[in-house]
Structures are given as C-alpha cells and as structure tokens.
C-alpha positions in Angstrom: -14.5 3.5 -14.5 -11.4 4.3 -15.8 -10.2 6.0 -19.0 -7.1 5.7 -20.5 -5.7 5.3 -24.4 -5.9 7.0 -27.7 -10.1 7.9 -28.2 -11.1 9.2 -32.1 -13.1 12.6 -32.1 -15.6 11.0 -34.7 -16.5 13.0 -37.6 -20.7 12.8 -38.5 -21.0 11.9 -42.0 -23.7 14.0 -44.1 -25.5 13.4 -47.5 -25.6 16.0 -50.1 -29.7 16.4 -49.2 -27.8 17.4 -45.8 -29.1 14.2 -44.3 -26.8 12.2 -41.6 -25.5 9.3 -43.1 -25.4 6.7 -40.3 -24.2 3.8 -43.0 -21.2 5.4 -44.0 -21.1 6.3 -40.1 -21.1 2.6 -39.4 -18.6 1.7 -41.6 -16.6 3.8 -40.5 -16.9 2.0 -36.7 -16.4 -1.3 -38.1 -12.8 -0.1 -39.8 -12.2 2.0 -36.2 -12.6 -1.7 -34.6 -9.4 -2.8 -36.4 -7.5 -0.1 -35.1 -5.7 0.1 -31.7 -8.5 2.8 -31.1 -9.4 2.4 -27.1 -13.1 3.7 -28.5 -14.6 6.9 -29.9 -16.4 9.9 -28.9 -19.6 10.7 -30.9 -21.2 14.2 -31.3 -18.0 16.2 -30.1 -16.9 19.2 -31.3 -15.3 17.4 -34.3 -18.7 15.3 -34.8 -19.9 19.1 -35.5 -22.7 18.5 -32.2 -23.6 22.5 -32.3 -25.4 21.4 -36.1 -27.1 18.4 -34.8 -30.7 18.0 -33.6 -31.5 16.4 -30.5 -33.1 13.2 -32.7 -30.1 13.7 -34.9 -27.6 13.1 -32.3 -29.3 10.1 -30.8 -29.5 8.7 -34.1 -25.6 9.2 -34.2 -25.6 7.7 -30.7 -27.5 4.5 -31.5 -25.0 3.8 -34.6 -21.8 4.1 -33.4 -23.1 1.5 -30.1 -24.5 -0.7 -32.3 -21.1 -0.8 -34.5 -18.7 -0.6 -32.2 -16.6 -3.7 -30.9 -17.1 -5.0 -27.4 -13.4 -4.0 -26.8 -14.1 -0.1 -27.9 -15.0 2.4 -25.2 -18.3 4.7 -27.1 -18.8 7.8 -25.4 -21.4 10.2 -25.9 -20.8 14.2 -26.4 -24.2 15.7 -24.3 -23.5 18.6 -23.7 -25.6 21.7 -24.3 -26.3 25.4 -23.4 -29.1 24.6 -20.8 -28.9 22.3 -18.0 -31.3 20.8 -18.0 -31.3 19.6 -21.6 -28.1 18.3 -21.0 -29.2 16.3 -18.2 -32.3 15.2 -20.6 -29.5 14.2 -22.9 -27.1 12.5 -21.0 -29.8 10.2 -19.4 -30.7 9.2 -23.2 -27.5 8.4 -23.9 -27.1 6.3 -20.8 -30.5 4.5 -21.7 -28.9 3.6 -24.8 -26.0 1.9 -23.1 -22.9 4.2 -23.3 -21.0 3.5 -20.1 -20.1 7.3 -19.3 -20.8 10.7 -21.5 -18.4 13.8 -22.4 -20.0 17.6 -21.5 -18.7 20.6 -22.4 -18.9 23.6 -20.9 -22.1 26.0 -21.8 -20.4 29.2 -23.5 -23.3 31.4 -25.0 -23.3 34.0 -21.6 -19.7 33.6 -21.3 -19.5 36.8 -19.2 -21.6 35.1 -16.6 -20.3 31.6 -16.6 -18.2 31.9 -13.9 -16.2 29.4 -11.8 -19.4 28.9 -9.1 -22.0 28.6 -12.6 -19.8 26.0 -13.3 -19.5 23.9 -10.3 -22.9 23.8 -10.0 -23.9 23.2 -13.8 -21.5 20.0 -13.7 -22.7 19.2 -10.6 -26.0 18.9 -11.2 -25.6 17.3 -14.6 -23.2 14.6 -12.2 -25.9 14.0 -9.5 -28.7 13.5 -12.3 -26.5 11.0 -14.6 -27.6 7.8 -14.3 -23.3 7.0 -15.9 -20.6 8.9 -15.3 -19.3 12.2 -17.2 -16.3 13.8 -18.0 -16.2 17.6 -18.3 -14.8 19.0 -21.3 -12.9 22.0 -21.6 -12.6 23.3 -25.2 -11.7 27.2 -25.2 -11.1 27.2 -28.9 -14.9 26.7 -29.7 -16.7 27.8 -26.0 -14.3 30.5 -25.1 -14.4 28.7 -21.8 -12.0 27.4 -19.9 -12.0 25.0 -16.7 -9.1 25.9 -14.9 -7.5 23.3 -12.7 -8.3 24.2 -9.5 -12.5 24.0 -10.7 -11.5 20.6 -12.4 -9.7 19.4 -9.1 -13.3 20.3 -7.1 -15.4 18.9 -9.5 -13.2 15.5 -9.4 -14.4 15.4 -5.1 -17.4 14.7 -7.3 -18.2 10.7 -7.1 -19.6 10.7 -10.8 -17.7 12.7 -12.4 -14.3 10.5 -13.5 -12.1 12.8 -15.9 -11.5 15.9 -18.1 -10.9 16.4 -21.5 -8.7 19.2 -21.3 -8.2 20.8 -25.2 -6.6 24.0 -24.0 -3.7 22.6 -25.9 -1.5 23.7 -22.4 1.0 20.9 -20.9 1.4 23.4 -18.2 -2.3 23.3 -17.6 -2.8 19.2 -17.9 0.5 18.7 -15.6 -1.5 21.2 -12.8 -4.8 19.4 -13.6 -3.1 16.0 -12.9 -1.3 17.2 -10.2 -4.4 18.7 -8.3 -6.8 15.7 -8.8 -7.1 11.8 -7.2 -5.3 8.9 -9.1 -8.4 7.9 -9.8 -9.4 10.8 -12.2 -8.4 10.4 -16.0 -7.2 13.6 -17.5 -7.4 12.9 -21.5 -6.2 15.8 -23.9 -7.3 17.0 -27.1 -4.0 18.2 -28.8 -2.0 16.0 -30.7 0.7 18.1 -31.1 0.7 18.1 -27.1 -0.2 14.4 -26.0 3.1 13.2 -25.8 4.6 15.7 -23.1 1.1 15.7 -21.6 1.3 11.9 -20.9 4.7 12.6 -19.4 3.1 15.2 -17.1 0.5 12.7 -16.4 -2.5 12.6 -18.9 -3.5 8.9 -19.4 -4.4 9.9 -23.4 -6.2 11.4 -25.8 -9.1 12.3 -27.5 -8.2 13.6 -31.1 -9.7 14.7 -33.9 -6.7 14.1 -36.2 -7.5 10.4 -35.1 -10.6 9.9 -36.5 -8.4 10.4 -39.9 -5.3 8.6 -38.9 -6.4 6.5 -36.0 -3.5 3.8 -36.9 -0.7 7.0 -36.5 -2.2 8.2 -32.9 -2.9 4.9 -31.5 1.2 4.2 -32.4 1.6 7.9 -30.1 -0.1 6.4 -27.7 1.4 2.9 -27.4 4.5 4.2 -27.5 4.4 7.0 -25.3 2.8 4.5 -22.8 5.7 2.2 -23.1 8.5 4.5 -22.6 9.5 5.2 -26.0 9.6 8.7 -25.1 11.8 9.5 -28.6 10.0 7.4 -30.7 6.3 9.0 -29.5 7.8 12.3 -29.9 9.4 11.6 -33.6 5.8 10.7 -34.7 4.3 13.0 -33.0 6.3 15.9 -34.8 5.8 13.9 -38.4 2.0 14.5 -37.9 2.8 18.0 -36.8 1.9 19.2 -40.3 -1.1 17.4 -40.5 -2.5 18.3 -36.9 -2.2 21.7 -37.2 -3.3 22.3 -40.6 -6.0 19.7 -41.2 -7.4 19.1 -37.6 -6.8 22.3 -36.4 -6.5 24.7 -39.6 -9.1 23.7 -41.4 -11.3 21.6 -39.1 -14.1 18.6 -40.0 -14.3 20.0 -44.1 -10.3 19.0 -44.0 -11.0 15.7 -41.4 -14.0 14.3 -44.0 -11.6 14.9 -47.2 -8.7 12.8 -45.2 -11.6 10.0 -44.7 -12.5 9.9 -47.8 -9.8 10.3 -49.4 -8.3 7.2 -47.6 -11.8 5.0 -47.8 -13.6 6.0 -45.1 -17.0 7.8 -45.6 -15.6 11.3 -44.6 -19.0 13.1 -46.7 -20.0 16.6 -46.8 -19.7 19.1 -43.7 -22.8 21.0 -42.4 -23.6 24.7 -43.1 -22.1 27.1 -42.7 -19.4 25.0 -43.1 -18.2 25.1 -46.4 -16.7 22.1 -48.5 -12.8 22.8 -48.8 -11.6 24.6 -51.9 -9.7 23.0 -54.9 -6.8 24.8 -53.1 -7.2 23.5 -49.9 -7.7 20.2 -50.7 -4.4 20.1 -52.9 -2.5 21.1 -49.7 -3.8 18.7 -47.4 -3.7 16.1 -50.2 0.1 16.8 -50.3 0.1 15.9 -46.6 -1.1 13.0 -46.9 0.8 12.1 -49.7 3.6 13.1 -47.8 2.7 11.1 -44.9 2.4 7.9 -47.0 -1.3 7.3 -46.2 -2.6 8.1 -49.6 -0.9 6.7 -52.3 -0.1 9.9 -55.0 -1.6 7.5 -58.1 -5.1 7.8 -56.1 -5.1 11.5 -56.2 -4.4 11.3 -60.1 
C-alpha cells in the first residue's frame, strides 16, 4: 500500500449535551469528497482521540467509512497507552474496512519508553494487525519522539508502511527518508514544513489546518508535487498565519470555529477544552477574512 498526498487531520464534531455528532461529522466527509483531499485520518490528535471512548471512536470510525468517496484513503488513529488495547483497536478498525490504521506512540511512562519499548510495542501491534500501520510521532502531545534510526528499523517491518513524523523538523524527515526503503511513505504533520519536507523526500501530509482549508493544502500539495517549488512555497507562507496560530496556537477550539465559520459542522470541543474566547475568535476570524475564505459580511 502506498501513501502519498495531502490527508485532513479530521476534527470530531460534539453536541452541546457533549454527545459526538456523527451527522455533522458526515457532512463534513461528503464536502471533504469534493476536495483534492487524498482521504482523512479519523480519531488523531486533532480528532481529540485522548477524549474519546473506545465505542466513541468506533462510532467516529464507522462514519467517516461509510461517507467517504471510493477515491478517499480513511485511516484510522488506534493508538493507545497499552498494547494490547491498541491491538484490540486496530483489528476493529480493520474489521470495519479501513485499508491501514495510524498509531502513536504511548507517552504516559515517558521515562521508560525507550527506543527497545518501542520497537517492540510497534512491532507487536504490526505482527497482530490484520492491515497495515503507520507509526506516528507527535512530540508536541506524547513528549515522544521516534527518531530516524527507530523509524528506519521499524520500516524492515513488512506491515508497517510509513510514518507520520509531526516533529515539525525537515532535518528529521530528510534523515527519515533517507534511512528507510522507497517503499516506506514518510507523511508530515507541519504545514508550515511540508513544502521543504517534500523536497527532502516526504510524499505529503497529514494536517490539521486541512481539515479547515482542505482546498488551500491540497493546492501545497499539487503543486509542490509538480515542481512549482515557488508557487507551493508562496502559499505555503500565506497560510503561515493561519497554521501557526489556529492549528497550532489554538488547536481543535480554533479548527471547529474555521469549520463552522466556513459551513462545515466544526461544533463544540471536549473538556477541558474550552470554547475560544470572544477575543480569540476575532483574531482568527481576521485570518480568515484575510485569507479570503470567509467573506467579512458573514462575520457581521
């Protein structure tokens, strides 16, 4: 299997009794399909997986395939702190028919999660996986990071086909890329990195900031892919503002105000996460604004 293209870090939708709202979930697959979107990732960090239950998350996982167009790659974030729930979860995910699954790293005994806990956690998780997995690397959230050389062992692996490396290091993509088969897909979870990532190497993305503008990141992508090396980078540093203050600054509160501010069911985050603040949501409506996705009169 091979991964490649610009993949939206899906946002899960709530209801203000706190309940997952898999309509406004599904409509928000069926505008995704319209997009140049090579397919989604559901229950990721941006999906806000750490706040879902098990039933929750298949629920989530059950949408989004039955949504999502037969051109559109669905992947499944089932990762957890045990092994052997995220085993339990990945063959769940594979029952349902997603064609490979995203795991992150465990984190809660950082101190002990060394480079050999690891190898054998993704491992085993690989040789029980009835589809393929990618490993993800998210330091931001685990405090974890696989390092290249761990990624470039764990891709000797038959079943395990890529990395999502959002380490937000080019330096660290180009040394992954380097060190592992052709065959292996290194993705990246920095848009304010992808275009200099592909250049090292990196066959896309998996964003966040494209669940909100999936139409801008899948342009990155196309054009970074055809050689427009200046035009990927021009558009890539005009959604500078809005990567690193909305996807990155302020996280799924600030994704699900973009979505629903631009007719998408963007909904309510989970606790603790808060709703943004009249103030925060003036500034990233300014981005937007700025960015010409939301007209100024809708904000009136």
């Amino acid at each position: 299997m091979k991964l490649e293209g610009m993949f939206a870090a899906l946002t899960t939708p709530f209801r203000k009794d706190d309940s997952v709202d898999l309509a406004g979930l599904a409509d928000n697959i069926e505008r995704y399909n319209q997009t140049g979107l090579a397919g989604f990732v559901a229950t990721g960090s941006t999906g806000e997986a750490a706040l879902l239950s098990a039933d929750e998350a298949e629920r989530v996982w059950a949408t989004v395939l039955d949504h999502a167009a037969p051109d559109k790659t669905a992947l499944a974030g089932t990762g957890v702190e045990t092994t052997a729930e995220t085993i339990a979860r990945t063959r769940r995910a594979a029952a349902l028919g997603y064609a490979a699954v995203l795991v992150r790293t465990p984190s809660y005994y950082k101190p002990f999660l060394t480079a050999k806990v690891l190898l054998d956690h993704f491992r085993r998780v690989a040789d029980a996986s009835p589809v393929p997995i990618l490993i993800y690397s998210v330091p931001v959230f685990t405090g974890i990071t696989v390092e290249s050389d761990v990624t470039a062992r764990l891709a000797e692996h038959p079943n395990i086909i890529g990395i999502k490396d959002s380490s937000g290091s080019v330096e660290r993509a180009a040394q992954t890329v380097r060190s592992v088969p052709a065959s292996f897909s290194v993705l990246v979870g920095s848009a304010t990195t992808l275009v200099a990532s592909m250049q090292a190497g990196a066959r896309g993305g998996v964003l966040a900031l494209a669940s909100a503008l999936p139409e801008a990141c899948s342009e990155i992508y196309s054009l970074a892919r055809a050689g427009d090396i200046a035009g990927a980078h021009a558009l890539e540093e005009k959604l500078n503002a809005a990567s690193r203050r909305i996807a990155s600054g302020l996280g799924p509160p600030a994704l699900k105000h973009t979505l629903d501010r631009r007719g998408y069911c963007g909904g309510l985050p989970r606790l603790p996460l808060l709703p943004l603040t009249s103030e925060e949501r003036a500034e990233v409506d300014s981005i937007l604004v700025a960015l010409n996705v939301v007209p100024a009169e809708r904000l009136a």
